[in-house]
C-alpha positions in Angstrom: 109.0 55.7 69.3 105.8 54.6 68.0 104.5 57.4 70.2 106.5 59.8 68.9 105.0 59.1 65.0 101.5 59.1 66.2 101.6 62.8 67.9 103.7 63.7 64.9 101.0 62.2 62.5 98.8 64.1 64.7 100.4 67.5 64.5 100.8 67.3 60.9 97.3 66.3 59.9 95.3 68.3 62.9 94.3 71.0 59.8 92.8 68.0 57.9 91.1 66.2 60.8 89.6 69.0 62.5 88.8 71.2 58.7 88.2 68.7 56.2 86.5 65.9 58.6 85.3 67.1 61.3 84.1 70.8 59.6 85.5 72.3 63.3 88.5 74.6 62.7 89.2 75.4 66.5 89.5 72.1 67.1 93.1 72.2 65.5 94.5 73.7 68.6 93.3 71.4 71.0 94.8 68.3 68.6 98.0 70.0 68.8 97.4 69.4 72.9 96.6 66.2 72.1 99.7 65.5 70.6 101.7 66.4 73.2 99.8 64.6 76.1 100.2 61.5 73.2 103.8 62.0 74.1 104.0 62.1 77.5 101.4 59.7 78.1 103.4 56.7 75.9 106.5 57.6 78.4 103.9 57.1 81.4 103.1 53.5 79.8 107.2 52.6 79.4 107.8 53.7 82.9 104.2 51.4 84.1 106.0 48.3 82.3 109.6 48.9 83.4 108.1 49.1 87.4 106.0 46.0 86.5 109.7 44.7 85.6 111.3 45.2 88.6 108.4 44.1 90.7 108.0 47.1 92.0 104.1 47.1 92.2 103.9 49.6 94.9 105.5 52.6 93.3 103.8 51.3 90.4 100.6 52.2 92.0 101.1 54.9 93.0 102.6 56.0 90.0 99.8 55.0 87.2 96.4 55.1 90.0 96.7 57.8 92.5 99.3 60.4 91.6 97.9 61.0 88.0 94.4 61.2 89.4 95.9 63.7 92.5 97.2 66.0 89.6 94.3 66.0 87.5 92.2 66.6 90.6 94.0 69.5 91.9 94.4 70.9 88.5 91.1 70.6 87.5 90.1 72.5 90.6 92.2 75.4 89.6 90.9 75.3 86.1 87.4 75.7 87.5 88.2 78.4 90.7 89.9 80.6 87.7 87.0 79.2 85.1 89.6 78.9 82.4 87.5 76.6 80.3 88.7 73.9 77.6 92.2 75.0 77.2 92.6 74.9 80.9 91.0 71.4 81.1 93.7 70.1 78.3 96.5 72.1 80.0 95.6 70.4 83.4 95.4 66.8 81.2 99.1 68.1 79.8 100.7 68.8 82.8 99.3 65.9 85.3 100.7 63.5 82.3 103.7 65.1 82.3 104.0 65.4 86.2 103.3 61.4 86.4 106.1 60.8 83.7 108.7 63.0 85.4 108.3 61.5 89.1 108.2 57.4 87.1 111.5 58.9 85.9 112.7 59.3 89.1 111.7 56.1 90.5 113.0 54.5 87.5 116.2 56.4 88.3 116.5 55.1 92.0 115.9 51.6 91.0 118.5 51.6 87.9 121.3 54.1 89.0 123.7 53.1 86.3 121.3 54.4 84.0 122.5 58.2 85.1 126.2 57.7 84.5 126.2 55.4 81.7 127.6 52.5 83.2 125.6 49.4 81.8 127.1 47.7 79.0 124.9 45.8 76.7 126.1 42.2 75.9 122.7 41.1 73.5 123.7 38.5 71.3 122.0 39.6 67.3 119.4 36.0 68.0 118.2 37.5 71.3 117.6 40.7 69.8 115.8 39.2 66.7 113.6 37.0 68.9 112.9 40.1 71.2 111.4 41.9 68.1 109.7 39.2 66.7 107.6 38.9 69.3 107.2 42.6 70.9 106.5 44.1 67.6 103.5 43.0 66.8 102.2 43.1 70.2 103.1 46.6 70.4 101.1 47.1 67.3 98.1 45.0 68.1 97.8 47.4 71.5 98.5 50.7 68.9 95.5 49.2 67.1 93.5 48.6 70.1 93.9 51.6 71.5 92.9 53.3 68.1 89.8 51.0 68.1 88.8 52.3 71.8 88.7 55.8 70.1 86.9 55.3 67.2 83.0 55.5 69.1 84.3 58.8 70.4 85.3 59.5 67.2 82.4 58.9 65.1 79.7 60.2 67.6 82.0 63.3 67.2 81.5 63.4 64.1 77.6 63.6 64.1 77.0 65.2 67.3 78.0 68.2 69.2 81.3 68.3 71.7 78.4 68.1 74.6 76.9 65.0 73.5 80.5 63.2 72.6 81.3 64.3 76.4 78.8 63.4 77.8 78.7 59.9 76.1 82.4 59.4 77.1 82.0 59.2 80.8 78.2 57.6 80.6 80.3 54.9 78.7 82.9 55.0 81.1 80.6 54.4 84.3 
């Protein structure tokens, strides 16, 4: 849900970020982008946790390490045979993420059939539910904030520095 607020948030304040901040107008399109890999990418992170759940570490694998990098890679190859440039490259980013979220679906599906025809009941007593919230909440916000906080160098180089140099940062930081 929280997911669903931040790419909101994003697509209603991409004018502002991009204009007012950042003094790049076309970068209001590829926020929108941005917004919806947001999306699909929190989905891929519930999916990750309920197969960590069920102990399911090897379709867990292969769902958050080697199918998402198979995509990209295969994608990214076609973005570059048919030199489609930046659009292509988020494109490629928007489908892999959604391609990883619909196949955790469908393991999700195999391992929970009920949840296709609506057959589980819920039996959660109001104290389980409190205690539930009181502690996930603020985990799930302490990893929203942390996740913000990994952004912000991006962010800030971006701000002073060319697209280039913010790239190029990104993956020297990343190595």
């Amino acid at each position: 849900m929280l997911g669903l607020i931040a790419a909101g948030a994003l697509v209603l304040n991409a004018k502002y970020i991009s204009v007012d901040i950042f003094k790049k107008p076309e970068l209001v399109s590829i926020l929108y982008v941005c917004s919806v890999i947001l999306v699909f990418s929190n989905y891929h992170h519930i999916l990750n946790a309920i197969l960590t759940s069920f102990k399911e570490i090897r379709i867990r694998t292969l769902n958050k390490y080697v199918y998402p990098n198979l995509a990209k890679l295969l994608i990214l190859v076609l973005v570059w045979l048919f030199d489609w440039g930046l659009p292509g490259v988020l494109w490629a980013l928007v489908i892999s993420t959604a391609v990883q979220s619909f196949v955790g679906w469908r393991f999700v599906f195999k391992l929970i059939p009920e949840l296709l025809t609506n057959t589980i009941k819920a039996n959660i007593l109001k104290s389980d539910l409190k205690g539930v919230l009181h502690y996930s909440i603020p985990v799930y916000l302490t990893v929203f904030v942390n996740l913000f906080l990994q952004q912000t160098d991006g962010l800030m180089i971006g701000y002073f520095r060319s697209a280039s140099e913010v790239g190029i940062y990104e993956v020297a930081f990343k190595l």
